[in-house]
N, C-alpha and C positions, 0 to 999 in steps of 0.2 A: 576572718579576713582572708581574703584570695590574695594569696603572695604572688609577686612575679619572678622570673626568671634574674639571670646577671644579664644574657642576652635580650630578651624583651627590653629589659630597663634602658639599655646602652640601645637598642634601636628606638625607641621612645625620643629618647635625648637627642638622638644623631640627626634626628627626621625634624627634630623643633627647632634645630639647630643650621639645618636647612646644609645638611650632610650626608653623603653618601651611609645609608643605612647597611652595616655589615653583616651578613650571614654568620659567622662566625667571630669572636671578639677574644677569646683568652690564647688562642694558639695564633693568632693573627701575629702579622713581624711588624704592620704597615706604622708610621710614626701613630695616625690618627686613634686605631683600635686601641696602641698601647697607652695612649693618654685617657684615652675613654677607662677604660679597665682599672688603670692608675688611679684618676678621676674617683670613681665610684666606691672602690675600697678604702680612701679616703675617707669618702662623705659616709660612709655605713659604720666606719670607726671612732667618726668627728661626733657622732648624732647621737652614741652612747654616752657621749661626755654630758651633752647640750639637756638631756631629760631622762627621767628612767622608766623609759616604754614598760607598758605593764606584761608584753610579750616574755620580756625578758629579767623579770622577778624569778627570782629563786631561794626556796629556805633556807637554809644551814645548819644542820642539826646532830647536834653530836654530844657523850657522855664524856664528861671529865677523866684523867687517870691521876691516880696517885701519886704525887709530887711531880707532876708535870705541870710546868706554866707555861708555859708554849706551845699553841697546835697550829701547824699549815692551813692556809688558807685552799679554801676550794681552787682549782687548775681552772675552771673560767671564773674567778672574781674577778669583775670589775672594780665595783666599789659598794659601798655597807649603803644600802637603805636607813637612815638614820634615825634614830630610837625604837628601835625593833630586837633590839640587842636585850633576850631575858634570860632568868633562870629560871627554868619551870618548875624544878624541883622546889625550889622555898617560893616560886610565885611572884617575884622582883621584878625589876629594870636591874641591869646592870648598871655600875657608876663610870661614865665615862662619854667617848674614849679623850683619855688622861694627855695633858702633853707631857716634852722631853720634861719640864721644869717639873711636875707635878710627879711625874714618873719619879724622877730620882728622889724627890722629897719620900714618897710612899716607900722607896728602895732604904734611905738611906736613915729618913727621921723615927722616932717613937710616937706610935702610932696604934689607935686601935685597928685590929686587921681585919675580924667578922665585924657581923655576920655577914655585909657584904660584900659582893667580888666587882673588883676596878677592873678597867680592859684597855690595853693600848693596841694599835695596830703598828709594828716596825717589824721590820726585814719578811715581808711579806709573810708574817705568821700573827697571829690573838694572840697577846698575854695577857693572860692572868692575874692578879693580885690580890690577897695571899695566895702560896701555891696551898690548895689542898691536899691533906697529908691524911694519915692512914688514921689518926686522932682526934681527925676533923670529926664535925656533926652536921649533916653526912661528911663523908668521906671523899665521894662524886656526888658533881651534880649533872642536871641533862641542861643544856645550854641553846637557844637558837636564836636565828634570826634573820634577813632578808640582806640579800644582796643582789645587784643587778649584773647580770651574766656577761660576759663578753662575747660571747660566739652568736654572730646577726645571721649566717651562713646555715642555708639547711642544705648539704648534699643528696641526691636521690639513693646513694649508698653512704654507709661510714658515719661519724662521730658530727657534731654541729663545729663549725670553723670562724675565725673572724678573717677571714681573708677569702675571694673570690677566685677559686682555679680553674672552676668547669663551664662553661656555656649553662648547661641547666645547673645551678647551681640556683635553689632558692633563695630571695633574700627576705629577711622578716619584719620588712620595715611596708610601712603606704606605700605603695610602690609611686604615687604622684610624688610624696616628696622626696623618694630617691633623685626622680626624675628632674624635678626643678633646683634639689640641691646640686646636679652634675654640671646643670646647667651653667647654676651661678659659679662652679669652680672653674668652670673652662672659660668662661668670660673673664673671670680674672687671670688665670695662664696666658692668656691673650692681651691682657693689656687692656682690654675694651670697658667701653661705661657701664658697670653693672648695677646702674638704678633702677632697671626695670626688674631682671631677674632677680635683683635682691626683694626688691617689693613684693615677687611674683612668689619664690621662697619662704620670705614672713607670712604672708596669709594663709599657707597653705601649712606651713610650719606654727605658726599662733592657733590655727582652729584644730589642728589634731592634736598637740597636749592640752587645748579645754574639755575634746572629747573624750582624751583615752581610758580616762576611768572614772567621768562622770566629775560633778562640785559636790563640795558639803555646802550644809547653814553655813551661813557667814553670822555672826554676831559681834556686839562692840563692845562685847566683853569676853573674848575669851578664855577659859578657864581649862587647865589640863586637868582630867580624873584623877581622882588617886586611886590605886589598886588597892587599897584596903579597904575592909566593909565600913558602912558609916552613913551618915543622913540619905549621901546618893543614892544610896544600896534601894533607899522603900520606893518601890512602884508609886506612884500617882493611883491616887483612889481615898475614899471617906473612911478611916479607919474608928475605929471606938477604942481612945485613948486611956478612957477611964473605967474600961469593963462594963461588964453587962450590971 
């Protein structure tokens, strides 16, 4: 996909909007640029919540240490991709993630602890449940899983950002629906009836999460795999059940 700029986006917007289109937008003082700017950083923080662009997937992958049940979450998490969460080493899903109730029961009741590991997410780190100890079988395990990034922001130098500082500042979104979501937020800062750019918004907001990474089969029964070997495991084909 060809990204656009912070300034493209914000001249897009200004011009639809039937406003002086700015040369420049992030160093700008004028009330309009800083609403524009404001506006957009916004809509590019809001839209991470709203779906999980396939842009911005990322794995997380790391080995266990010995009596540790706590590891820091990645500096751009967002939020967990949900049931992607495994342990490679024994070949599992993780069980979870646990609430506070469930948590203190596993904390505080008797309880068988293997062979698998629970996960809660609180004070912005993965815990664990049992901690792995030096007795364990294994000892460490290798753990991962998918989470959606925070940083929409590509600078032309430097680290990816969630926030908009430079005029060329790329951003990693449709750049049309950057453009129609600015729109709809300035119609609402304004007070004005936003039924059309909310409409204008939806459609263009509905046909890009049906595209972004394509449908599965639908069926009217659906059924999750299990990861252990078993009837699913045999290919389709005429086997000789009964030997030659």
């Amino acid at each position: 996909m060809s990204y656009w700029t912070a300034l493209a986006v914000v001249r897009q917007a200004a011009g639809e909007l039937g406003l002086v289109r700015p040369n420049t937008v992030v160093a700008a003082d004028d009330v309009q640029s800083v609403q524009l700017i404001s506006l957009l950083n916004s809509a590019g923080n809001e839209l991470l919540l709203y779906y999980p662009w396939e842009q911005f997937l990322k794995e997380w992958s790391f080995t266990t240490t010995v009596d540790v049940d706590s590891y820091d979450l990645p500096d751009d998490y967002k939020y967990f991709t949900d049931q992607t969460q495994w342990d490679r080493t024994n070949h599992w899903p993780l069980l979870g993630p646990k609430s506070a109730q469930e948590w203190a029961w596993l904390k505080g009741a008797l309880v068988a602890q293997l062979p698998r590991l629970r996960y809660r997410v609180s004070g912005n780190q993965l815990k664990l449940f049992p901690v792995l100890t030096a007795s364990s079988s294994p000892s460490t395990v290798n753990l991962a899983m998918e989470y959606v990034n925070k940083n929409w922001v590509h600078p032309s130098t430097g680290s990816d950002k969630d926030l908009v500082t430079l005029d060329d500042d790329e951003l990693m979104y449709d750049p049309w629906l950057l453009v129609k979501y600015v729109k709809l937020k300035f119609y609402e800062l304004k007070g004005l009836n936003t039924t059309g750019v909310q409409s204008d918004f939806m459609r263009v907001f509905n046909s890009l999460t049906g595209k972004d990474v394509g449908a599965k089969i639908l069926s009217l029964s659906p059924q999750m795999t299990s990861p252990y070997i078993g009837p699913m495991s045999v290919p389709d084909g005429s086997w000789n059940v009964f030997g030659s």
